[in-house]
C-alpha positions in Angstrom: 10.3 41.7 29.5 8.9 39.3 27.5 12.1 36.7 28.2 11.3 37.1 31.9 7.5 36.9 31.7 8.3 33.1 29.7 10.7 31.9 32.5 7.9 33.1 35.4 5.4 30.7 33.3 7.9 27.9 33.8 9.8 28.0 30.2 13.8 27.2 30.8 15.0 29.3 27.8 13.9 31.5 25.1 14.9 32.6 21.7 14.1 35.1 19.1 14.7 35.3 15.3 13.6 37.5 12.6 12.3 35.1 9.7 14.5 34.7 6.9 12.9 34.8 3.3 14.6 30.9 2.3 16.3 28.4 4.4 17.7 25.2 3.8 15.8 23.4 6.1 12.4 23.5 3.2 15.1 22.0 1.3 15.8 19.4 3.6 12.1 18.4 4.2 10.8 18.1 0.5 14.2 15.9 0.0 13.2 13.8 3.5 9.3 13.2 1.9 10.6 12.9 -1.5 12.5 9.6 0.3 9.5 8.3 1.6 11.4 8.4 5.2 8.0 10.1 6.2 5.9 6.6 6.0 2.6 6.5 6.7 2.8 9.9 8.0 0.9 10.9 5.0 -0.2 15.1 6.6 3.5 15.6 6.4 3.3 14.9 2.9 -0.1 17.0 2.9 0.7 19.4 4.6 4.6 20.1 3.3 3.5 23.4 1.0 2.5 24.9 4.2 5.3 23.5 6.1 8.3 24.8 4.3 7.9 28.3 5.4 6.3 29.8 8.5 5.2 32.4 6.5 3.1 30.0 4.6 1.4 29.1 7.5 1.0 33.1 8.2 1.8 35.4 6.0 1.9 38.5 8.1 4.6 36.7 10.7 7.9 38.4 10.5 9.4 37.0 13.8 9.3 33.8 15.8 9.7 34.0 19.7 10.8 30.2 20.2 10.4 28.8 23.9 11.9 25.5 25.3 10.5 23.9 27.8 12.8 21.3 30.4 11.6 17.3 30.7 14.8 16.1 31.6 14.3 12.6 33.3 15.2 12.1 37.2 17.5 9.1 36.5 18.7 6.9 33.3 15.6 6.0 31.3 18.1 3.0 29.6 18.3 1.3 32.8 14.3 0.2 32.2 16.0 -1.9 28.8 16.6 -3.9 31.5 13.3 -5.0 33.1 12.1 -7.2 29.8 8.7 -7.5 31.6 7.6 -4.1 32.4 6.7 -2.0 30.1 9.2 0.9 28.9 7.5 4.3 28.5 9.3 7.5 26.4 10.4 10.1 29.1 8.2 12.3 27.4 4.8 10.2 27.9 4.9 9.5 31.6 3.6 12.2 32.7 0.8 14.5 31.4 0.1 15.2 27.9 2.8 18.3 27.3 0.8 19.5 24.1 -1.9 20.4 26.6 0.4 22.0 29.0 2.6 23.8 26.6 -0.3 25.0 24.8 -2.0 27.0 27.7 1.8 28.4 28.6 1.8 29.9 25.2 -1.4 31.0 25.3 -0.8 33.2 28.9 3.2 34.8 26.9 1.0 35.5 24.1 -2.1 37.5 26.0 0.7 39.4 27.5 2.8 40.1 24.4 -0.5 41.7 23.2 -0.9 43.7 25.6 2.3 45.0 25.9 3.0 45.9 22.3 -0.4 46.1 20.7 0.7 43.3 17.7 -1.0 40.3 16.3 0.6 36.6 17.0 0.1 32.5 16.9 1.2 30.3 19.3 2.3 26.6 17.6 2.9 23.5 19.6 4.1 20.9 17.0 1.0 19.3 16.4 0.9 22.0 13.7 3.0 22.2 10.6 5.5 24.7 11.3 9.3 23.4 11.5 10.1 24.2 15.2 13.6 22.9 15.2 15.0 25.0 12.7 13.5 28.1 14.6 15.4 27.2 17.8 18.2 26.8 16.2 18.3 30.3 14.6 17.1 31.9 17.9 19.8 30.0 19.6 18.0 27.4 21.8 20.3 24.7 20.8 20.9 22.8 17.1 19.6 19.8 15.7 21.9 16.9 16.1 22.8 13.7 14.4 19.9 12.3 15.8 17.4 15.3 13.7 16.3 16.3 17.4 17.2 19.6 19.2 20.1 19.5 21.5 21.0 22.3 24.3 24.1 23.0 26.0 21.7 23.3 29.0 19.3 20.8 29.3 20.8 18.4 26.5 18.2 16.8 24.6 15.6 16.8 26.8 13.4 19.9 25.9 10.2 20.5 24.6 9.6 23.3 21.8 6.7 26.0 21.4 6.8 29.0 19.2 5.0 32.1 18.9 4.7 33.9 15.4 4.1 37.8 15.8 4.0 40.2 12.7 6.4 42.8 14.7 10.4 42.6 14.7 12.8 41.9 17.6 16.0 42.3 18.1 17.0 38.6 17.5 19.6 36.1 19.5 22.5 34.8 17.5 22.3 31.3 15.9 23.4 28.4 17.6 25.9 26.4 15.8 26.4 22.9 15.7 28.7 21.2 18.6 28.4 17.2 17.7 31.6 17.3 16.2 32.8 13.6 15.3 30.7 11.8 17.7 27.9 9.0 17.0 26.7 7.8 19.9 23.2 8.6 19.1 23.6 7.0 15.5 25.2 3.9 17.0 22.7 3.2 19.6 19.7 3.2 17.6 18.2 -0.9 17.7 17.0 -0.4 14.1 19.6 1.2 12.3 17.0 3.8 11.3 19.8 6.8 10.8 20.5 6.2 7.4 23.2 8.7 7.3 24.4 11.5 10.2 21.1 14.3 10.5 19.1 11.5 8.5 16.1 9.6 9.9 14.0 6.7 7.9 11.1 7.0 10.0 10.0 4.0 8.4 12.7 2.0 10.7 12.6 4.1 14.2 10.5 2.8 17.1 9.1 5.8 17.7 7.6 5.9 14.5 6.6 2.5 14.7 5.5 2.3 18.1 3.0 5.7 18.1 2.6 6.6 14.4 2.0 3.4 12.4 -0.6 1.1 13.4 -0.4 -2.0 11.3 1.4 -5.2 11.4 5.3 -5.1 11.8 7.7 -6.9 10.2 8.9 -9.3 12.3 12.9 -7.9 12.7 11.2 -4.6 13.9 9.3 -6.8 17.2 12.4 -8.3 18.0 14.7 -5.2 18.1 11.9 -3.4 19.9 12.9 -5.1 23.5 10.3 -3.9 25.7 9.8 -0.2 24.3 6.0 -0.3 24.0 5.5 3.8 23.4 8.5 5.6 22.0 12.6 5.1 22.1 14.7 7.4 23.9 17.8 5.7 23.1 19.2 8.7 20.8 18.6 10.9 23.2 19.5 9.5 26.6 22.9 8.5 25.1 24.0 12.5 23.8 26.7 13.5 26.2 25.4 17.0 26.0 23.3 15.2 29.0 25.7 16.1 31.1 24.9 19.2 31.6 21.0 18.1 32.0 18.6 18.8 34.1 15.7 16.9 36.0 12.1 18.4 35.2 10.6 20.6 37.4 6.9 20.8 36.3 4.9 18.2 38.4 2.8 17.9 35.3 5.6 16.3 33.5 7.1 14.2 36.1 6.8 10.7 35.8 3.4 9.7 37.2 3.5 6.8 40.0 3.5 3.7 38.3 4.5 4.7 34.7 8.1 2.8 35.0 5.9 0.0 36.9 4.0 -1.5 34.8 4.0 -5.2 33.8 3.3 -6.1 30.8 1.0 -9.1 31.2 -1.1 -6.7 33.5 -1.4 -4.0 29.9 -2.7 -7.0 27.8 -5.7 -7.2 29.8 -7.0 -3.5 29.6 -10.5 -3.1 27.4 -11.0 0.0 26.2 -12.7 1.6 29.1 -9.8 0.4 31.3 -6.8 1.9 28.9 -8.3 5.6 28.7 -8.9 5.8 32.7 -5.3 4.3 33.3 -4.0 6.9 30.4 -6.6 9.8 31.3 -4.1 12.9 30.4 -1.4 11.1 28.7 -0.3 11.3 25.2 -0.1 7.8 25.2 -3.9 7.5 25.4 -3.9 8.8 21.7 -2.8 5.8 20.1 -6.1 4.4 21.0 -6.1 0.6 22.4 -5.7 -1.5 19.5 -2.5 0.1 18.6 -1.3 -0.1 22.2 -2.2 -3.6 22.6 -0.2 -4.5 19.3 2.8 -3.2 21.0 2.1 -4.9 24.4 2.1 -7.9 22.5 5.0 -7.9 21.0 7.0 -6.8 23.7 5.3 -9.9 25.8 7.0 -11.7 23.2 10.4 -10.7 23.5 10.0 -11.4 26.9 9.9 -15.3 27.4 12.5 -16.9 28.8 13.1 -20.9 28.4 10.1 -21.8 30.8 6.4 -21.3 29.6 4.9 -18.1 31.7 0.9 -18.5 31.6 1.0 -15.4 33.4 1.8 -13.9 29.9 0.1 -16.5 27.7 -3.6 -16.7 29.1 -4.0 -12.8 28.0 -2.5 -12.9 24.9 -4.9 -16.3 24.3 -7.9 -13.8 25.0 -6.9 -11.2 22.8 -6.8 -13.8 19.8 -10.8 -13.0 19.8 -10.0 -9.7 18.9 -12.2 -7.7 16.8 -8.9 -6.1 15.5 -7.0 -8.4 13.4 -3.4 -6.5 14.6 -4.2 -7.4 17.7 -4.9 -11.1 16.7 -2.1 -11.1 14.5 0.3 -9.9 17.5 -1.0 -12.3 19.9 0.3 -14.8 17.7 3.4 -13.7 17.1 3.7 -13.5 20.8 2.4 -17.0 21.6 4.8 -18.3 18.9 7.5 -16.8 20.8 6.2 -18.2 24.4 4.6 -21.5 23.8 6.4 -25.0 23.0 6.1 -25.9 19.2 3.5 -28.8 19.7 1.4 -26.2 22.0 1.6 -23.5 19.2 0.2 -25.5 16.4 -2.4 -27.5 18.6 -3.6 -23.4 19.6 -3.4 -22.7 15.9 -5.1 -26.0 14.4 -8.4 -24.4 16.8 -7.8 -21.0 15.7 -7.8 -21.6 11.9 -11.1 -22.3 10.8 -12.1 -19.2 12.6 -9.9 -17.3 11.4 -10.3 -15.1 7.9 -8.0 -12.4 7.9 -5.1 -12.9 5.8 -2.2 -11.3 7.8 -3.2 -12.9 10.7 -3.6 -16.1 9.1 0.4 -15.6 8.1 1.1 -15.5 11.7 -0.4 -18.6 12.2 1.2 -20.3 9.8 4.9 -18.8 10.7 5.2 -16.9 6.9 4.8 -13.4 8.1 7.8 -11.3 6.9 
């Protein structure tokens, strides 16, 4: 009943597992912050007391119903790499916010669950801290691969998670086991190098991480290897062969919206704040807020000269070194570096330095940024 009641509200697949009193997977998240692969994620260090356990975060919860959700793109999302002045979006950001949408799915199963069997529950999207991957893997949704995401026989690794906690027991679905075997496509592919070993992320290194989570200056190896990925990396993903079996998305919400694999780049350094949150109204990517996304436009600008200067590309990036924010200044500066003949670069910088007080941007200028 409550399987098919998920798969009416648009969930692909659905899993449930009685919570076990330990698992390994605490074990594998105090050793991953004790690392520092978290970064400047500091609420996973916060919050990790809570997050080793579901039954820290409720203590009453005895099972998890686990719920994945299909996003599964409509063609190759590596074939944007390609386009070094447009702007390459994560799969998962070009359409609507999925928090949002997830969230109010849950919500509906969980009313009805109620109602059905008279228990208590909590519906978790993973904005909170509870481990969702480890859950679909014991309800057997899929397992986490080399590249620490979930992978499904059926919709490879494109699939959203949401879990409901209930304090009542169900008759649970086996375990999934692990089928990457010896394969290392997803390890291999990553621009970074941020899989330090097989099931082991440095955050620290991945552009996803880089490009949504942190929000300070780069170092400079990190612009260069980002191409034109300006929110997210889907390289790890898109290459799994599991993929095979994938399938496209079939919630409108999530589809990509028109324009998302579009956009130039010169076009994005231009957007004020007002601008950004209209164009990203709904979107996820509208939570990195515009200086953040700017830095990133920036940068990718800059790995998109060719031999000839483009003052379609430089006369925003000039703009933007009046920047109240001094990553955006700082970025801009990198990029011009990277567009603009020598002689041009320091006769722009020989203006912009007696203006200028912050010191990371005043590295850029003078080329001695790391």
């Amino acid at each position: 009943m409550i399987e098919q009641k998920a798969l009416d509200l648009g969930f692909a697949t659905v899993g449930f597992v009685n919570l076990p009193q330990t698992w390994e997977a605490a074990e594998r998240l105090k050793a991953f912050v004790a690392e520092g692969y978290h970064g400047a994620m500091t609420w996973m260090e916060e919050t990790l007391e809570r997050r080793q356990h579901p039954q820290n975060m409720w203590s009453g919860a005895k099972s998890a119903i686990v719920l994945g959700f299909n996003y599964g793109p409509d063609s190759d999302p590596l074939v944007g790499l390609n386009e070094p002045d447009i702007a390459n979006i994560s799969v998962y950001a070009r359409g609507d916010d999925y928090h949002d949408l997830i969230k109010k799915k849950l919500k509906l199963l969980a009313t009805d669950i109620v109602k059905m069997a008279g228990c208590e529950v909590k519906v978790f999207v993973d904005t909170a801290p509870l481990m969702e991957k480890p859950l679909a893997q014991l309800a057997g949704l899929g397992w986490q691969g080399k590249h620490t995401n979930v992978v499904s026989r059926e919709f490879g690794s494109w699939m959203f998670l949401g879990v409901i906690l209930t304090d009542m027991e169900l008759p649970e679905d086996r375990a999934e086991k692990d089928h990457c075997g010896s394969c290392r496509s997803c390890l291999d592919i990553c621009p970074t190098n941020a899989f330090v070993a097989p099931y082991k992320l440095d955050a620290r290194s991945c552009l996803s991480y880089l490009t949504i989570e942190y929000h300070g200056h780069w170092p400079k190896r990190f612009r260069e290897q980002m191409g034109n990925r300006i929110y997210g990396c889907d390289d790890c993903l898109a290459v799994c062969p599991w993929n095979k079996f994938a399938q496209s998305a079939t919630e409108a919400k999530l589809m990509a919206r028109d324009g998302a694999t579009t956009m130039p780049l010169f076009e994005l350094a231009q957007l004020d704040d007002p601008a950004f949150r209209a164009l990203f109204s709904k979107s996820p990517i509208k939570r990195i807020g515009l200086v953040t996304f700017l830095r990133n436009i920036h940068y990718a600008i800059g790995n998109s000269f060719g031999d000839l200067v483009d003052f379609e590309k430089i006369d925003p990036l000039v703009r933007n070194l009046r920047h109240d924010s001094p990553v955006v200044r700082g970025s801009a500066v990198w990029a011009l570096s990277r567009g603009l003949p020598p002689q041009d670069f320091a006769a722009l910088r020989d203006m912009c330095l007696p203006e200028e007080t912050d010191p990371e941007v005043l590295a850029e200028w003078r080329q001695d940024a790391a």
